[in-house]
C-alpha positions in Angstrom: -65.3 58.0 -77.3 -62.3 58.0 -75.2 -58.8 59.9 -76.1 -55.8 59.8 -76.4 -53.4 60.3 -73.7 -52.0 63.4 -75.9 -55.1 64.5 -76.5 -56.4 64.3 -72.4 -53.2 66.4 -71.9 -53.6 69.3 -74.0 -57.5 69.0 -73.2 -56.2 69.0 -69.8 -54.2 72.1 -70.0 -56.5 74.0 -72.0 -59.1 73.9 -69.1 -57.4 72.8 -66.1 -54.0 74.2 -67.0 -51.8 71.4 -65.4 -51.3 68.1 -66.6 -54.3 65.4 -65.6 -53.6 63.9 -62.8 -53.4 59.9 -62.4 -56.6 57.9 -63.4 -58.5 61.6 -64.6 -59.1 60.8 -68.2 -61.0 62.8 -70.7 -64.4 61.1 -73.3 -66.2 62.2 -75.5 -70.1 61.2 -75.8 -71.7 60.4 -78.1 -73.7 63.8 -78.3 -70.3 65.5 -79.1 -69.8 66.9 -75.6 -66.5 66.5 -73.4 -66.6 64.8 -69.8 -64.0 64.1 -67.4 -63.6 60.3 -65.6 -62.2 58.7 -62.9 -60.9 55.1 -63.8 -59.0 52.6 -61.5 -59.1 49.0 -61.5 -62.7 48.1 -60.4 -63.7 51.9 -60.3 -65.0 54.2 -62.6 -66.8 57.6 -61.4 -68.3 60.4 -63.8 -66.9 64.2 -62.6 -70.1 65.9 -62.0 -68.8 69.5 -61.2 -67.2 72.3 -63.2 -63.7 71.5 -64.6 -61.4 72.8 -62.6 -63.3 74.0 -59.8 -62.4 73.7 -55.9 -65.8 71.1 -55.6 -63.7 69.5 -58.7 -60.6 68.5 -57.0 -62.2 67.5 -54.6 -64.8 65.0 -55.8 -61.6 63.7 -57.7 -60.0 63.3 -54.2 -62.9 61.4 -53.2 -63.0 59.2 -56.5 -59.1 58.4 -56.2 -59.4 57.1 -52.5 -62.1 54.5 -53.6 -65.3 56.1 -54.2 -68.1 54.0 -56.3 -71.0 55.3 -57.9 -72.7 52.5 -59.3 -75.6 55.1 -61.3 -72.5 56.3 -63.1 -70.6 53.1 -64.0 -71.3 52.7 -68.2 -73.1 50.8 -69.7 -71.2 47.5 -71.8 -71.2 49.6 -75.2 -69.1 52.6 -73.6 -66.2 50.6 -71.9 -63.1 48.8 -73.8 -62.1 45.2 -73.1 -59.2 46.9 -71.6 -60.8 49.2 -69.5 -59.3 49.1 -66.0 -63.1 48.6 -65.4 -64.4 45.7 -67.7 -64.9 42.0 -67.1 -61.6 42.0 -70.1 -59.4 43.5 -67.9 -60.4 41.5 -65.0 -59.6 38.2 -67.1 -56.6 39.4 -68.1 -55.5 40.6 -64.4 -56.3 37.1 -63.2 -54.8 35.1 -65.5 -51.4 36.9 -65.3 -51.3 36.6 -61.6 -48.9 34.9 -59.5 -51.9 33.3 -58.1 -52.9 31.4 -60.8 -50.0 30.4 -61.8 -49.2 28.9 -59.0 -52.6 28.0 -57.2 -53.3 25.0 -59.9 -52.2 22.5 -61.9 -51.7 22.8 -65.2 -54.7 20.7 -66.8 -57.0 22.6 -64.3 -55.2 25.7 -64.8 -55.4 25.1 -69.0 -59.4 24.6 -68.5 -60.3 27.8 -66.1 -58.1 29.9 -68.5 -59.9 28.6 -72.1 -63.3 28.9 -69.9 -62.8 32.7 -68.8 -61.1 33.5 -71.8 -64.4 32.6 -73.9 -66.2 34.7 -71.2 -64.2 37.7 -71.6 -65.1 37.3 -75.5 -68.7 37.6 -75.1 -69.1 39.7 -72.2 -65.0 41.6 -71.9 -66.8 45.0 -72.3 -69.0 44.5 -69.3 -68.4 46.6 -66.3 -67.3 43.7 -63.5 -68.9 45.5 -61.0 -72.1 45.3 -63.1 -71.9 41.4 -62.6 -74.9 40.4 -60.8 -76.1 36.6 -59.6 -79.2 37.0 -62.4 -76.7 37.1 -65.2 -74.5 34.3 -64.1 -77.9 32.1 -63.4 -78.9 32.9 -67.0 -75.3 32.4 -68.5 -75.4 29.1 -66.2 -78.8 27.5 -67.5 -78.5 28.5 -70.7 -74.9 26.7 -71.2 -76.6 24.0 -69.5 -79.2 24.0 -72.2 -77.3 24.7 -75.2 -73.7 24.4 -74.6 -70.7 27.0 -75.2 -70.6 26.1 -79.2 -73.3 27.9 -80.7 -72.7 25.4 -83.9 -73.0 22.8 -82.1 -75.9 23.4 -79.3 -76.5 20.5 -77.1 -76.3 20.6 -73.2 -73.4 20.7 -71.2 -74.8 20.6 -67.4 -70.9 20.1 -66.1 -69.9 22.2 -68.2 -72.2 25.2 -67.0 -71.3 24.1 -63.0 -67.2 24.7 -64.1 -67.9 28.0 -65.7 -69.8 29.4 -62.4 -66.9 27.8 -60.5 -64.0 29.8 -62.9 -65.7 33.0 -62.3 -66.0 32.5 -58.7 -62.6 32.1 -58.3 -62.0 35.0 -60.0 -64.2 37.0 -58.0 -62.9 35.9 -55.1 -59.0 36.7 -56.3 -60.2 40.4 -57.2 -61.8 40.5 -53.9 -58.7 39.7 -52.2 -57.4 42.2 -54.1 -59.5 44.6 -53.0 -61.1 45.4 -56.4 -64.5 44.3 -55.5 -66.2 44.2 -52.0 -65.9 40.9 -50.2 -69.7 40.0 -50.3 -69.7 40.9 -54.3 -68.9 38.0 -55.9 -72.0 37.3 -58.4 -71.2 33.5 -58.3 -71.6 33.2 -54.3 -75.6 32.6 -54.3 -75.8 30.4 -57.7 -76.4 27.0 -56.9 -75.3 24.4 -59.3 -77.3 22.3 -61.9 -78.0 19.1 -61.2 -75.8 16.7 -62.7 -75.5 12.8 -62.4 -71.4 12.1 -64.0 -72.3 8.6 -65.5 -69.0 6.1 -65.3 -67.3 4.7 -67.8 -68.1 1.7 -69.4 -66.0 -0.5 -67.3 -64.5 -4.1 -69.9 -65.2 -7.1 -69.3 -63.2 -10.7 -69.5 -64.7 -11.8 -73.0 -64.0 -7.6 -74.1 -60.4 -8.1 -73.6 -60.3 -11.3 -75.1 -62.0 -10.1 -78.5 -59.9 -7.0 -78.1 -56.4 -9.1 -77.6 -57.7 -11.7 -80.6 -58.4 -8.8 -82.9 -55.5 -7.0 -82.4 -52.1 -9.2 -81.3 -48.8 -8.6 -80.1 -46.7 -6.1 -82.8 -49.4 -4.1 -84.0 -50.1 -0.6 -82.5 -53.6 -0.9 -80.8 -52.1 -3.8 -78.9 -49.3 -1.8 -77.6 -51.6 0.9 -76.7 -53.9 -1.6 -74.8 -51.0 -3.3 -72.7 -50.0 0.2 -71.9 -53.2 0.4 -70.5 -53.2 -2.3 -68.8 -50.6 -0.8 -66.3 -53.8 1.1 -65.0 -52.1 4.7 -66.4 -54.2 7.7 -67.8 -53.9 8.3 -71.1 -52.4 11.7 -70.3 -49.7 9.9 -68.9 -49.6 7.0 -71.4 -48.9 9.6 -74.5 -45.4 10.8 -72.4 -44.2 6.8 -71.8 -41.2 6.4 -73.7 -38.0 3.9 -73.3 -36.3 6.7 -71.0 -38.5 5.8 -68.4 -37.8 2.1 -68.4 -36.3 1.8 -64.7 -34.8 -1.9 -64.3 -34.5 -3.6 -61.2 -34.2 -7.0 -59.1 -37.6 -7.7 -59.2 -38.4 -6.3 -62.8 -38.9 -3.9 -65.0 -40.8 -0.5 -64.2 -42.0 2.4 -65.9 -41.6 5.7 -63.9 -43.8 8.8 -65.3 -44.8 12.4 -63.4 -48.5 12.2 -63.3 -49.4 15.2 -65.3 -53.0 15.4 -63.0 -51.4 15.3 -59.4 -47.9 16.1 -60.4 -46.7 12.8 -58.3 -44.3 10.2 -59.6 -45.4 7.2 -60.5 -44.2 3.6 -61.5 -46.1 0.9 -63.9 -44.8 -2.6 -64.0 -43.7 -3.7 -67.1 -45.5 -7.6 -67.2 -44.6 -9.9 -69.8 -46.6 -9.4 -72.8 -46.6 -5.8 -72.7 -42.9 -6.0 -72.9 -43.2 -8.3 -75.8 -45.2 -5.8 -77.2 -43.2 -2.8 -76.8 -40.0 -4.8 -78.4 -42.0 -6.3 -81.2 -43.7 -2.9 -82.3 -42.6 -0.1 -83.7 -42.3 2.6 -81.4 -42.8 6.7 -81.8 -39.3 9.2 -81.9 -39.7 10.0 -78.1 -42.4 7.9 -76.9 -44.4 4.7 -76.7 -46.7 5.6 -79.0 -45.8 8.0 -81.8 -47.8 10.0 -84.4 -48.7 8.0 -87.8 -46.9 10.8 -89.5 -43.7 11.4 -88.3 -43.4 9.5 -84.9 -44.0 12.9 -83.1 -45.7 12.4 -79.5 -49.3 12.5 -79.4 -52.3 14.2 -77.1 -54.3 12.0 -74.7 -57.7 13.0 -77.0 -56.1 11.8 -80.0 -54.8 8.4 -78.2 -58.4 8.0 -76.6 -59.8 8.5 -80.5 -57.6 5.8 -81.8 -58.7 3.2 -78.8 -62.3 4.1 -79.5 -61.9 3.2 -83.3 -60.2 0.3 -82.6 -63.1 -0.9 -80.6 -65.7 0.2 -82.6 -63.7 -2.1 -85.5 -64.4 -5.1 -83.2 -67.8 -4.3 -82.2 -67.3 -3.3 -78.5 -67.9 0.5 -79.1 -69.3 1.0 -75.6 -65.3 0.4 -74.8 -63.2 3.5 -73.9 -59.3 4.1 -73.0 -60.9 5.2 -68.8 -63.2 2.0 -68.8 -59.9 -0.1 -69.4 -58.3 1.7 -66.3 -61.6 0.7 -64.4 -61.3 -3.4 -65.5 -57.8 -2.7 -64.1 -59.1 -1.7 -60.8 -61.4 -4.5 -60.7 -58.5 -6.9 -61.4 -56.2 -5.9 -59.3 -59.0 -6.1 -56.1 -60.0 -9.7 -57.6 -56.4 -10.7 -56.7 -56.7 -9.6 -53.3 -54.7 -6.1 -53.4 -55.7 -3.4 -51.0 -56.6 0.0 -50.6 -52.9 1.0 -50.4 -51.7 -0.9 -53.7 -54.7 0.1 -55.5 -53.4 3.9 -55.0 -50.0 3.1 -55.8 -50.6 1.5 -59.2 -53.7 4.0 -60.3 -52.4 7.1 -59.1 -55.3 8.0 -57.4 -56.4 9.6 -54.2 -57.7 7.6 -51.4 -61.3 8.9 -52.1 -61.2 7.8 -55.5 -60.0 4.3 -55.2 -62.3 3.8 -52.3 -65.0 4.5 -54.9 -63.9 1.2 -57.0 -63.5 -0.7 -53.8 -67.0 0.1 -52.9 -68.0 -0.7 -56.5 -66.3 -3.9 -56.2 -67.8 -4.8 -52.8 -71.2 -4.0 -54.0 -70.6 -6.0 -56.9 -69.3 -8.8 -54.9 -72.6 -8.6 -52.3 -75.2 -8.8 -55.3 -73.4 -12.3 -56.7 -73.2 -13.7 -53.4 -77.2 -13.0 -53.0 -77.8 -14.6 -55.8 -79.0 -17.7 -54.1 -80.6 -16.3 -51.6 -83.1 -13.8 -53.5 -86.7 -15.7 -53.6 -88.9 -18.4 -51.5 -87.8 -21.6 -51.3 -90.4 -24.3 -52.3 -87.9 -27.4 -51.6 -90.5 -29.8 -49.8 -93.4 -27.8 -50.4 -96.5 -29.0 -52.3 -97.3 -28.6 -56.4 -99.2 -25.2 -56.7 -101.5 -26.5 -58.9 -102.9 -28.9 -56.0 -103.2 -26.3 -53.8 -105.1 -24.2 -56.3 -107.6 -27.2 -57.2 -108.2 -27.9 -53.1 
């Protein structure tokens, strides 16, 4: 048990006689008997001699210029979440840093913190020093096997690879630091878990026709699939409102800060969506509003509607991302490039390169069509050349 500051003071005094020094502290065990610590971020070091002794000072000498002793860091049931020592105070270090406010942005930043703050609630009063690469290989496979909701156990192999990767950035951040060595990052020899990402769903022509017949121009699903049809991520289709509406020689365009790269944008406002969006009724600040009040909406709770809305019509297998990827498709059928594909997606070069190669692929296999297989033209019946 740890005390108070007012009570390591007069403790201090009565056998030290002087105040305690910075990072001294005094605990008491659980066997009732008084011991004297050294704590600093990352450190945490037992006093071994007499209080108050010449061998005393000077151990805590040694201990305040960096000394570990890893056989006298505690166990996880003697240190507080906020120890200066535990994997809690670590978290909370990190996440306060300049660092990471500034090193990512904000989705990625939102999913490292929700991921280490769930670690810090199961594991906070861990010594991070203690870390080792056998406890983040069991912590990896056995979110791979069973997920992070214990209500809800299923695996979650990409799941398990980002939790190694948010610890390991924090490692490396505290290693930086200098609260850690630069070789101790526990994450540094765990490999990641196989995982194949499977890809959307991507619509096809007679899709969007039963989609557009089922749903037509002034009702709200059909707004929300002409929005996508610009080719924009639902995170981006939630913030479209009539403020960006940009109008110029050649049209009508919607300009939106993508909320994944941070980059402007612009969508093209083509006929029917505009006929949608002036034949709907649209949210207080956006597009598409809530059903309650016309407050803006998330992009899970746009992508829920969309899947509904398909599953109504029978095309379940259709998502709010596969839409984006017909999009693609469409646009490369017309004969756009690499360069226009980026512009209108919002995507890196890498990425659209993937759906070109798709495309290309897709393209090769049609074409083969007629050449797959022997050609018998002019040959003789096989039944004759069985009976001879």
């Amino acid at each position: 048990m740890e005390l108070s500051r007012k009570q390591t003071r007069e403790h201090c005094r009565q056998l030290l006689g002087r105040k305690p020094p910075r990072g001294l502290r005094a605990e008491i065990t659980r066997h009732g008997t008084a011991i004297w610590v050294y704590r600093a971020p990352g450190l945490y070091h037992q006093m071994k001699n007499s209080p108050g002794s010449v061998a005393f000072w000077q151990e805590y000498t040694e201990a305040s210029r960096g000394l570990r002793v890893a056989d006298t860091t505690p166990s996880a049931q003697q240190l507080h979440a906020n120890d200066p020592a535990s994997v809690g105070w670590l978290v909370k270090e990190y996440l306060g840093s300049l660092h990471f406010t500034t090193e990512f942005k904000p989705s990625t930043a939102k999913c490292h913190r929700n991921i280490l703050k769930r670690f810090a609630e199961k594991h906070g009063a861990v010594p991070f020093l203690r870390v080792t690469p056998k406890d983040i290989k069991a912590l990896r496979d056995h979110i791979a096997q069973f997920g992070s909701d214990p209500e809800k156990p299923k695996p979650a192999r990409a799941m398990a690879n980002r939790v190694v990767s948010s610890i390991s950035g924090m490692y490396d951040w505290a290693a930086d630091k200098g609260y850690v060595d630069e070789d101790a990052n526990p994450c540094a020899t765990v490999k990641k878990v196989k995982h194949v990402v499977k890809s959307h769903h991507k619509w096809t022509e007679v899709e969007c026709d039963a989609f557009e017949a089922a749903y037509p121009i002034g009702t709200r699903e059909r707004l929300m699939y002409e929005l996508l049809q610009t080719g924009q991520r639902c995170c981006d289709v939630v913030r479209m409102g009539p403020q960006h509406i940009e109008r110029h020689d050649e049209g009508e365009l919607i300009r939106v800060t993508q909320q994944k790269t941070g980059k402007p944008a612009w969508a093209p406002i083509p006929p029917l969506l505009a006929e949608a969006i002036a034949k709907t009724p649209l949210g207080k600040e956006t597009f598409i509003g809530s059903e309650h009040n016309g407050s803006p909406i998330t992009a899970g709770h746009f992508s829920n509607l969309m899947s509904k809305a398909c599953d109504r019509i029978g095309v379940p297998e259709c998502t709010s991302h596969g839409l984006r990827h017909y999009v693609a498709t469409h646009l490369l059928q017309q004969g756009c490039g690499l360069e226009i594909l980026m512009a209108v997606l919002g995507d890196t070069m890498e990425r659209c390169q993937g759906y070109v190669k798709g495309f290309e692929g897709e393209q090769a296999a049609k074409r083969a069509l007629s050449m797959v297989g022997r050609n018998r033209k002019g040959k003789p019946d096989l039944t004759v050349v069985k009976a001879a």
